[in-house]
C-alpha positions in Angstrom: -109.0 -100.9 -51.6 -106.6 -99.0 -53.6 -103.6 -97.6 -51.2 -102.9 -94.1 -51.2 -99.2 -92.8 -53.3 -96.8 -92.0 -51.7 -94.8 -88.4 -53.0 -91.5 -88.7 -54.3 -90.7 -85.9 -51.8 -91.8 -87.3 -48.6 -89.6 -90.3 -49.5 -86.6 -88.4 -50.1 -87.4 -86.8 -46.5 -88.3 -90.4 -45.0 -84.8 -92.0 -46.5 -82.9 -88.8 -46.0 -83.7 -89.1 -42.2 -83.1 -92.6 -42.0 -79.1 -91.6 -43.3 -78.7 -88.5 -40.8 -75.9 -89.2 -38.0 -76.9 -90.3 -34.7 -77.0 -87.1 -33.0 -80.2 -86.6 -34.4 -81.7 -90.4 -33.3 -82.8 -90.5 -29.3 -80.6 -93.9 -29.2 -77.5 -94.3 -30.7 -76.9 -96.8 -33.2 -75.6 -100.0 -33.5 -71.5 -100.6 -33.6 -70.6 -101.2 -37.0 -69.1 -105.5 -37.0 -65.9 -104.9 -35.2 -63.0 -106.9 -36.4 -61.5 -107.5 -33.0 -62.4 -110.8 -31.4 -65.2 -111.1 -28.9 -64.9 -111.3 -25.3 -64.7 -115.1 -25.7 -61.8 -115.4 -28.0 -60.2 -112.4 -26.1 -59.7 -114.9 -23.2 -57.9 -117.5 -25.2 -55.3 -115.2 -26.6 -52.3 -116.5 -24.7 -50.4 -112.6 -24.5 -53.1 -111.7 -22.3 -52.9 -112.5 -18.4 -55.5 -111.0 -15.9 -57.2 -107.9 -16.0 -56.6 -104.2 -14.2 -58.5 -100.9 -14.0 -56.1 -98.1 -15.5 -55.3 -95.5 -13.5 -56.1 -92.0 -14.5 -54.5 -88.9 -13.6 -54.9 -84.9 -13.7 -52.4 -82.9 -15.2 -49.4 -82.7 -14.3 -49.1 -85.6 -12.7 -48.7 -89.1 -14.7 -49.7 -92.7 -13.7 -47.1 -94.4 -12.1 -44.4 -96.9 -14.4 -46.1 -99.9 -15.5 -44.2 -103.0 -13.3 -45.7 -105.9 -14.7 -43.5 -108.0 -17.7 -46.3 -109.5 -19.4 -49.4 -107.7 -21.2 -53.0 -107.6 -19.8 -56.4 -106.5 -20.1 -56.6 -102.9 -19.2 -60.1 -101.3 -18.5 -60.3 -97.9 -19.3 -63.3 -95.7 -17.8 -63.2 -92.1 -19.1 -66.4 -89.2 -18.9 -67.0 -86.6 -21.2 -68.5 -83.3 -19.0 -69.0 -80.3 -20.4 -68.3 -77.7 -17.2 -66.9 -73.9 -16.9 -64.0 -73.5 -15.7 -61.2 -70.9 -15.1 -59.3 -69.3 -18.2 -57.5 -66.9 -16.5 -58.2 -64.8 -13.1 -61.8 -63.3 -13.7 -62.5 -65.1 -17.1 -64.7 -68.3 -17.2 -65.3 -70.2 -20.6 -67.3 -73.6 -21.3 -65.0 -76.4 -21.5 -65.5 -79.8 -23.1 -63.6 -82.3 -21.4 -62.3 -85.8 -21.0 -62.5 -86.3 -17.1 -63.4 -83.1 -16.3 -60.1 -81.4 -17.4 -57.6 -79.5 -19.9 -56.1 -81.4 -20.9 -57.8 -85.1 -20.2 -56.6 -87.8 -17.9 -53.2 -89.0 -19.0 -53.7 -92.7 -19.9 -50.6 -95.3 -19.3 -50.9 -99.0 -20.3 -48.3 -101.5 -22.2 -47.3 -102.7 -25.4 -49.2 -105.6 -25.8 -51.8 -104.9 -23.6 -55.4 -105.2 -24.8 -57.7 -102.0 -24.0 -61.1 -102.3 -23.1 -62.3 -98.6 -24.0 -65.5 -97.0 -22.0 -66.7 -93.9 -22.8 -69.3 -92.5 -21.1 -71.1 -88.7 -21.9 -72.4 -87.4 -19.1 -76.1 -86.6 -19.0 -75.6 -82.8 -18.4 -73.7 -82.6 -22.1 -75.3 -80.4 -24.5 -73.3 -82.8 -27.1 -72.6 -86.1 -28.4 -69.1 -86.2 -28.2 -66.4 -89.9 -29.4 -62.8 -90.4 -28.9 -59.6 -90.5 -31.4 -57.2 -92.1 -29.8 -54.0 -92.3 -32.0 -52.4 -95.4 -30.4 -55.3 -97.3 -32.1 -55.2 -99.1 -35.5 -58.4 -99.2 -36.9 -61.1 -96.6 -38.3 -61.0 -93.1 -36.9 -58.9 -94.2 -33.4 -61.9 -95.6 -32.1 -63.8 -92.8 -33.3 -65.9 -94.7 -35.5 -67.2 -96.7 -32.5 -67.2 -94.2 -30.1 -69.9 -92.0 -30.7 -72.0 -91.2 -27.7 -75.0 -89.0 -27.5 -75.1 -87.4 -24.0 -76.5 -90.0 -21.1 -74.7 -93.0 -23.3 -72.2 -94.9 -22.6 -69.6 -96.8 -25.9 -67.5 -99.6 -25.7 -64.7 -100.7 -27.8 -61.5 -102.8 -27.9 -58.1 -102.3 -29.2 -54.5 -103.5 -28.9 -51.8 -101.5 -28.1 -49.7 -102.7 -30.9 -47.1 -99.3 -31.2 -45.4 -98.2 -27.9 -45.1 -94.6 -28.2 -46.7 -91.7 -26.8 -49.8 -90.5 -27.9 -52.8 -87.7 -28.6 -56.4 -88.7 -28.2 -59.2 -86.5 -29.1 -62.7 -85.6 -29.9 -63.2 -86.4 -33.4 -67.0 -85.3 -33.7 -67.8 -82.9 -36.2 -67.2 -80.2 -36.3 -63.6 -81.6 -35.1 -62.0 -78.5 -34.6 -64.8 -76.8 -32.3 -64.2 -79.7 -30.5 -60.6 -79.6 -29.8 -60.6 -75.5 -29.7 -62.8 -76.4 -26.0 -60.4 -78.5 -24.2 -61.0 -81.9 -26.1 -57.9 -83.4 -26.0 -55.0 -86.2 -24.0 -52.7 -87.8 -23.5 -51.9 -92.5 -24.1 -48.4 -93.8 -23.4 -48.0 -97.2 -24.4 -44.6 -98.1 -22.6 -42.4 -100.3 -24.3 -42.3 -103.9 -23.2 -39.3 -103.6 -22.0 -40.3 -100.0 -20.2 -38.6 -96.7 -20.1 -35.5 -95.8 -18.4 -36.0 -94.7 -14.6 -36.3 -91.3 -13.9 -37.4 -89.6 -10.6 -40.0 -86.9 -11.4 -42.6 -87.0 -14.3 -44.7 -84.3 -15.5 -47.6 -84.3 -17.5 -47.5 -81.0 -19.7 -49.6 -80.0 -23.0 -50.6 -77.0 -24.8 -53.9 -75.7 -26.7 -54.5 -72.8 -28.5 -58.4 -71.3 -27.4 -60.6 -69.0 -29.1 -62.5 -66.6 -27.3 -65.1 -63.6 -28.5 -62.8 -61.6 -25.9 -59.7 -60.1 -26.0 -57.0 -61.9 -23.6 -58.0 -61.0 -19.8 -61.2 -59.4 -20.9 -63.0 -60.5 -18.1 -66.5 -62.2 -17.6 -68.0 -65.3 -19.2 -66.1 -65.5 -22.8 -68.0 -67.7 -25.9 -65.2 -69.7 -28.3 -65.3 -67.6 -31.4 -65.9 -69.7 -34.7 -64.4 -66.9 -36.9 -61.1 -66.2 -34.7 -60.3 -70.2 -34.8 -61.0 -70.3 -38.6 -58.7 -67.6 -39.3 -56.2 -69.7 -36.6 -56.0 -66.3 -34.1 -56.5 -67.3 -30.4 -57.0 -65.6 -27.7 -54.7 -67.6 -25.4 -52.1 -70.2 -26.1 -51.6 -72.2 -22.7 -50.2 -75.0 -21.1 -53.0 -77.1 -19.1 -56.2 -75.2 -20.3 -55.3 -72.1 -18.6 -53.6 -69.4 -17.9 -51.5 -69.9 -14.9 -51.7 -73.4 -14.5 -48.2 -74.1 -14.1 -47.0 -71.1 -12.0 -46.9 -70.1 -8.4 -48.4 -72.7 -5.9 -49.1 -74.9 -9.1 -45.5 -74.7 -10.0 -43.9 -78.6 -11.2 -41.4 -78.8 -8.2 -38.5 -81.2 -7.9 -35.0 -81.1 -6.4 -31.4 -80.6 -7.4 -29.8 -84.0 -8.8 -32.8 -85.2 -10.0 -33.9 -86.6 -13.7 -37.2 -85.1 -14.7 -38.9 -86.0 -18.1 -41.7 -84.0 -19.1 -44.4 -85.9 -21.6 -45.2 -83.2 -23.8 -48.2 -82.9 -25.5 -49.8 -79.9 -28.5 -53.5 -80.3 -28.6 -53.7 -77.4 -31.1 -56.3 -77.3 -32.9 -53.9 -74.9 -34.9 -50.4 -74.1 -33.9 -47.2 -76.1 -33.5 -45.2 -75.5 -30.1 -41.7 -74.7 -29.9 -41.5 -75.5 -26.3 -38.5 -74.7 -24.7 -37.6 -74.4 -20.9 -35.4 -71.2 -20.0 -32.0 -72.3 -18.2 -31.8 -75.9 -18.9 -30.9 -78.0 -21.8 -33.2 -81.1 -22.7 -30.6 -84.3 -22.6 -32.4 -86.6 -24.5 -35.5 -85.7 -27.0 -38.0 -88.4 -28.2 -39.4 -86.4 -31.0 -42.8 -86.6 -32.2 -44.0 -89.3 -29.6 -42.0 -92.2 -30.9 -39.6 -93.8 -28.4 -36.3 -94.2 -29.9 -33.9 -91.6 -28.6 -33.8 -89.0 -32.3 -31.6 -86.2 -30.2 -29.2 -84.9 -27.5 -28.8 -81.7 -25.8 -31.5 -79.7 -27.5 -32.3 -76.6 -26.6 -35.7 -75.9 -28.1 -37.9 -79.2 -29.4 -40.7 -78.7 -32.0 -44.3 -80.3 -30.9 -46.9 -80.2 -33.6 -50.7 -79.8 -33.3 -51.5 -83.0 -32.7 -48.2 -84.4 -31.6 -46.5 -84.9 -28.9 -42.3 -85.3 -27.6 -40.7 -86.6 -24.6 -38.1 -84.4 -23.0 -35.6 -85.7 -20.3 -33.1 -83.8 -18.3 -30.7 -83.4 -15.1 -31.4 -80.4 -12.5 -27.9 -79.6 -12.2 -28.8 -76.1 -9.7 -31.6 -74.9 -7.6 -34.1 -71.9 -8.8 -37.2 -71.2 -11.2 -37.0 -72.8 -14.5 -39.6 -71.4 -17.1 -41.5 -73.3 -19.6 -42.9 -71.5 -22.8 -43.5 -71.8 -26.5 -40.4 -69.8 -27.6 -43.1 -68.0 -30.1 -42.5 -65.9 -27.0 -45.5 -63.6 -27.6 -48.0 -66.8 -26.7 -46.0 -67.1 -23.8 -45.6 -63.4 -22.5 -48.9 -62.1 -23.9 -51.4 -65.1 -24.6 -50.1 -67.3 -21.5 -47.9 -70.2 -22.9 -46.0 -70.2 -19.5 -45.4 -72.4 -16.7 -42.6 -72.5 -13.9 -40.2 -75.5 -12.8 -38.9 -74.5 -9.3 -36.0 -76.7 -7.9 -35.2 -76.8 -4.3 -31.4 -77.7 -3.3 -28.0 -76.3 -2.5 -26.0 -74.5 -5.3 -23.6 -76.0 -7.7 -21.4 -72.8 -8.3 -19.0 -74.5 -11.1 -22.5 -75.5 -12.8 -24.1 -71.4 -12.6 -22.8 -68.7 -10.4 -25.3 -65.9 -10.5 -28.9 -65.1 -9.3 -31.4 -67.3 -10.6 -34.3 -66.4 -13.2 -36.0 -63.1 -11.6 -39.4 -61.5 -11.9 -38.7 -60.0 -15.6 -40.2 -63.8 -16.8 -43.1 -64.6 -14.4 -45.8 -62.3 -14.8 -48.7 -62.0 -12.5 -46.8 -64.8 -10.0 -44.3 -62.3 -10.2 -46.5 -60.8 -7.4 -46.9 -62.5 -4.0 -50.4 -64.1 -3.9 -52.0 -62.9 -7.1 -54.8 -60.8 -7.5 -57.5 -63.3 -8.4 -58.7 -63.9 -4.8 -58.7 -60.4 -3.7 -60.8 -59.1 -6.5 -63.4 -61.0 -5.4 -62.9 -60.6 -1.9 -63.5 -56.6 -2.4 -66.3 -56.8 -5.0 -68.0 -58.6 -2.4 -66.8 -56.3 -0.1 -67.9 -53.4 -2.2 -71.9 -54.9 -2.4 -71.9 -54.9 1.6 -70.5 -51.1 1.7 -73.4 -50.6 -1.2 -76.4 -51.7 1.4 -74.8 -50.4 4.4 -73.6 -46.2 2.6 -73.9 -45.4 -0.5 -70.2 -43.3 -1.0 -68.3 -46.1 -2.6 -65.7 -44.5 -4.4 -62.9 -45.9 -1.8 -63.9 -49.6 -2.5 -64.4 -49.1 -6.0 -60.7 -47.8 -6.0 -59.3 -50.4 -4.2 -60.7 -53.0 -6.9 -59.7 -50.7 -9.6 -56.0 -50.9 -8.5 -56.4 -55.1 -7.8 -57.4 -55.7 -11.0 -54.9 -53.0 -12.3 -52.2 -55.3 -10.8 -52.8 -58.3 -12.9 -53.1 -56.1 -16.2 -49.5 -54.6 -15.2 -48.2 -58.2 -14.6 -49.4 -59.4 -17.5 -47.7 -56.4 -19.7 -45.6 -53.9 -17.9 -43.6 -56.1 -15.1 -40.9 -57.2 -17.8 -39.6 -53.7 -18.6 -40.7 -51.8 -15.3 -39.9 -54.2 -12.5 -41.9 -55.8 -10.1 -41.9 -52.6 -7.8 -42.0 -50.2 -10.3 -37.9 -49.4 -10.3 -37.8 -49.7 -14.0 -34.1 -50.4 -15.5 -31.5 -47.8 -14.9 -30.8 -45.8 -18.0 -33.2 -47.6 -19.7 -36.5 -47.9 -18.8 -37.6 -44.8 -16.1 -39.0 -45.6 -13.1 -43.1 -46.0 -12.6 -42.4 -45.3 -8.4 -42.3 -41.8 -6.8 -42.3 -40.5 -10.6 -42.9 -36.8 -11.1 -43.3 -37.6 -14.7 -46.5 -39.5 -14.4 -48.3 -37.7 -11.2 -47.4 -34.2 -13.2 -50.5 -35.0 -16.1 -52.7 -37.5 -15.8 -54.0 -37.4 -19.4 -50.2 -37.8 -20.7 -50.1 -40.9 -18.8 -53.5 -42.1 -20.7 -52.2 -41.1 -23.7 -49.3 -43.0 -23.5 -50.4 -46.0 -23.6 -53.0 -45.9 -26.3 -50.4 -44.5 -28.7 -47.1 -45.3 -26.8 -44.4 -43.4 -26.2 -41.0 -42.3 -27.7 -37.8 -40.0 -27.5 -36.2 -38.4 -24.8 -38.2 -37.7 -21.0 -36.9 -36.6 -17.8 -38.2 -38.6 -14.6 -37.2 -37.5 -11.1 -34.0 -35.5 -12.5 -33.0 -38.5 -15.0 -32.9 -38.3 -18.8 -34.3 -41.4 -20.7 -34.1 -42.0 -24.2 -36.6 -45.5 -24.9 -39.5 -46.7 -26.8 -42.7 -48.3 -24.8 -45.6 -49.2 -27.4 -48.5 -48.9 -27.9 -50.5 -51.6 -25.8 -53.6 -53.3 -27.0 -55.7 -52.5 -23.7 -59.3 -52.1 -23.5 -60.6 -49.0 -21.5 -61.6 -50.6 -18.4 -57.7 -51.9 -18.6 -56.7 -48.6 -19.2 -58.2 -47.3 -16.3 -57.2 -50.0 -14.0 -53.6 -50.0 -14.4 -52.7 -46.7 -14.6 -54.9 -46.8 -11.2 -52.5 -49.1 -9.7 -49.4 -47.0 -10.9 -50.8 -44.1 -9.8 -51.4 -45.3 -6.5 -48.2 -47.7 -5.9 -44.6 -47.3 -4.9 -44.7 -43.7 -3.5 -47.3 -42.5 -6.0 -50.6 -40.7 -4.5 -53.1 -40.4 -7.3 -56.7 -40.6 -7.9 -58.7 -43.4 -9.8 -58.4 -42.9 -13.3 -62.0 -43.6 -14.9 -63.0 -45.8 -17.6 -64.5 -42.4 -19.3 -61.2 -40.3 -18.7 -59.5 -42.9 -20.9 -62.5 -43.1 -23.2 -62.0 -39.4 -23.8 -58.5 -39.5 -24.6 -58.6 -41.7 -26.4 -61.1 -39.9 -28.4 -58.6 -37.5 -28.8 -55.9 -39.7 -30.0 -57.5 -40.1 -33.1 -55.5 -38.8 -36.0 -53.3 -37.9 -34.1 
């Protein structure tokens, strides 16, 4: 019986499908032949005593020092989830993560030691995900043997040959989507002869994320392809969001005490100039390596990707504030974290007040807003079933959200409580200026506002520009203005502002 041909096409198909990557088979293939020895001849190599489980932490906190003097086997057990969380107060966004958080579980083992890699994708993952870590020497970090379709679990081996500190990160294509959601770590492999002592370490890294939203537009926000292309984020942060590091989440540590703060730059796109306002880094491991490369620096350079150990003496008690001195990130896209140190004063170190309000945005204000937004929107749908009239709830939310916008934009030049600057910025409270025309007060924010003003009896002479606000923003703030510090106002509506700033056009 003759056998029926076979078309050229449906062989290129057949062979083309056979080539595809893995994401597309229901089992993941093979491991490529790994050059590392197998669990036999692992046991034989005479460097290697016993075994441990490494322990993993949560930013900002850091395993402990590695005690042992000789190297081991270290097991390392790390999940990929996929989970929304938090961006900032009232915005969500889809993370991918190692452990469940941004950035992943810092990772600690030894020179020497020999690192029995798990990684498993948890079954809810939309993705397969795999893992670059950049202590390893071999193909791709790891990445070539770490590929894991969602309800797998990889396996892989490597020696920690180069103590240093280092990035790990998703490496599956398309690599930058990946690292834009959160995909990204820290490994230190200490020295074998460890690090110097110190009494506090932090865990601290940035990422730059890509939203289809503006920064604080609120609601679920989708990572924008286009924005990350073009290398435009939304928010620049330190530990995946906005906020992380400031009031009850502040790094604390006391007067007297060495701190050293493993810095890490997940990118995908921009290099850190991370800085800490009021102190002076002592010694500076640049670029992750461990031999000391500076002293007394003032501002350290962390590229995308990269990483830097800081170390430094709290001389004097007060709020210490960490940014990316590319100060707009910090101030408007939320590169911004706080250091508080408890202790007495050291008056020939720093006599003075310490860092004020001016620098801490919305944990300028006692308590933040976040909480009691929600409180009163839930608030508001109980006043909806029980009486209809709910302009006064609706207010009170407008002016709680109105409070985060102005912390986010207007607290550094008009005070916490409104006051503004003598003879330079004019006051927001008890201002005759503002409560005289409420469409003025719209208007000067959409365009801004120059030359000379008179508020309550006082001649100013300033510039305020024009901020890039969404209505609803708009609305909000100048709600909370109008209705703080002395001021009685109404609610200023979303369509009040829409209509002025209809009217601002070519203008």
């Amino acid at each position: 019986m003759k056998r029926p041909s076979i078309s050229i096409a449906f062989l290129t198909i057949a062979l083309s499908l056979v080539s595809m990557p893995s994401v597309f088979c229901a089992e993941p293939p093979a491991p490529a032949t790994s050059p590392l020895p197998g669990p036999a001849a692992k046991g034989t190599d005479p460097e290697i005593v016993g075994e441990e489980k490494a322990v993993l932490t949560a930013a900002p906190n850091v395993p402990p020092p590695i005690k042992r003097k000789h190297a081991t086997k270290v097991v390392v057990n790390l999940e990929v989830r996929e989970v929304v969380k938090r961006m900032a107060d009232g915005v969500d966004y889809l993370f991918w993560t190692f452990g469940g958080e941004v950035p992943g579980l810092f990772i600690r083992v030894r020179e020497g030691d020999l690192v029995e890699f798990h990684l498993g994708n948890h079954p809810s993952s939309k993705m397969p995900h795999n893992i670059d870590l950049h202590a390893v020497t071999g193909p791709g970090g790891g990445a070539a043997s770490s590929f894991t379709a969602p309800g797998h679990e990889s396996q892989f081996s490597f020696k920690a040959i180069n103590p240093g500190l280092y990035v790990y990160h998703c490496a599956t294509a398309p690599v930058g989507m990946h690292v834009a959601n959160g995909m990204y770590g820290l490994i230190l492999v200490e020295p074998k002869e460890g690090l110097p002592a110190v009494d506090k370490e932090f865990y601290v890294m940035q990422g730059d994320f890509y939203t289809k939203g503006k920064f604080g537009e609120e609601g679920f926000q989708a990572f924008d392809m286009e924005k990350a292309v073009d290398e435009r984020p939304s928010y620049v942060v330190f530990n995946g969001s906005v906020g992380a590091l400031v009031g009850d989440n502040a790094l604390k540590a006391k007067v007297g005490e060495r701190v050293r703060m493993y810095v890490g730059n997940g990118g995908p796109n921009l290099t850190s100039s991370f800085h800490v306002i009021g102190e002076i880094f002592d010694k500076v491991y640049q670029e992750g390596g461990l031999k000391l490369a500076q002293e007394n620096v003032q501002t350290t350079i962390v590229p995308a990707g990269g990483s830097a150990i800081v170390d430094f003496k709290l001389e004097v008690p007060g709020t210490f504030i960490l940014v990316d001195h590319a100060l707009f990130r910090a101030f408007n896209k939320g590169a911004l974290g706080m250091l508080k140190v408890d202790g007495p004063p050291n008056l020939l170190v720093y006599s003075g007040k310490e860092v004020d309000a001016t620098y801490l945005g919305e944990s300028a204000l006692p308590g933040g807003s976040g909480a009691r937004v929600a409180a009163l929107e839930t608030e508001m749908k109980k006043t909806v079933a029980a009486e209809p009239k709910i302009a006064a709830v609706a207010k009170k939310i407008s002016i709680e959200k109105g409070k985060r916008v102005f912390a986010q934009n207007c607290v550094a030049c008009h005070q916490a409580e409104g006051q503004g600057m003598a003879g330079v910025f004019p006051p927001l409270a008890k201002s005759d200026f503002l409560m005289a025309d409420k469409g003025r007060a719209i208007a000067g924010i959409i365009r801004g506002q120059t030359g000379e003003m008179t508020v309550n009896g006082q001649k100013y002479n300033s510039a305020m520009p024009a901020l890039v606000l969404n209505d609803e923003q708009i609305a909000n703030v100048l709600t909370y203005v109008l209705n703080s510090w002395g001021n009685s106002g109404d609610m200023v509506t979303v369509d009040e502002v829409k209509k002025v700033r209809a009217e601002s056009v070519g203008q």
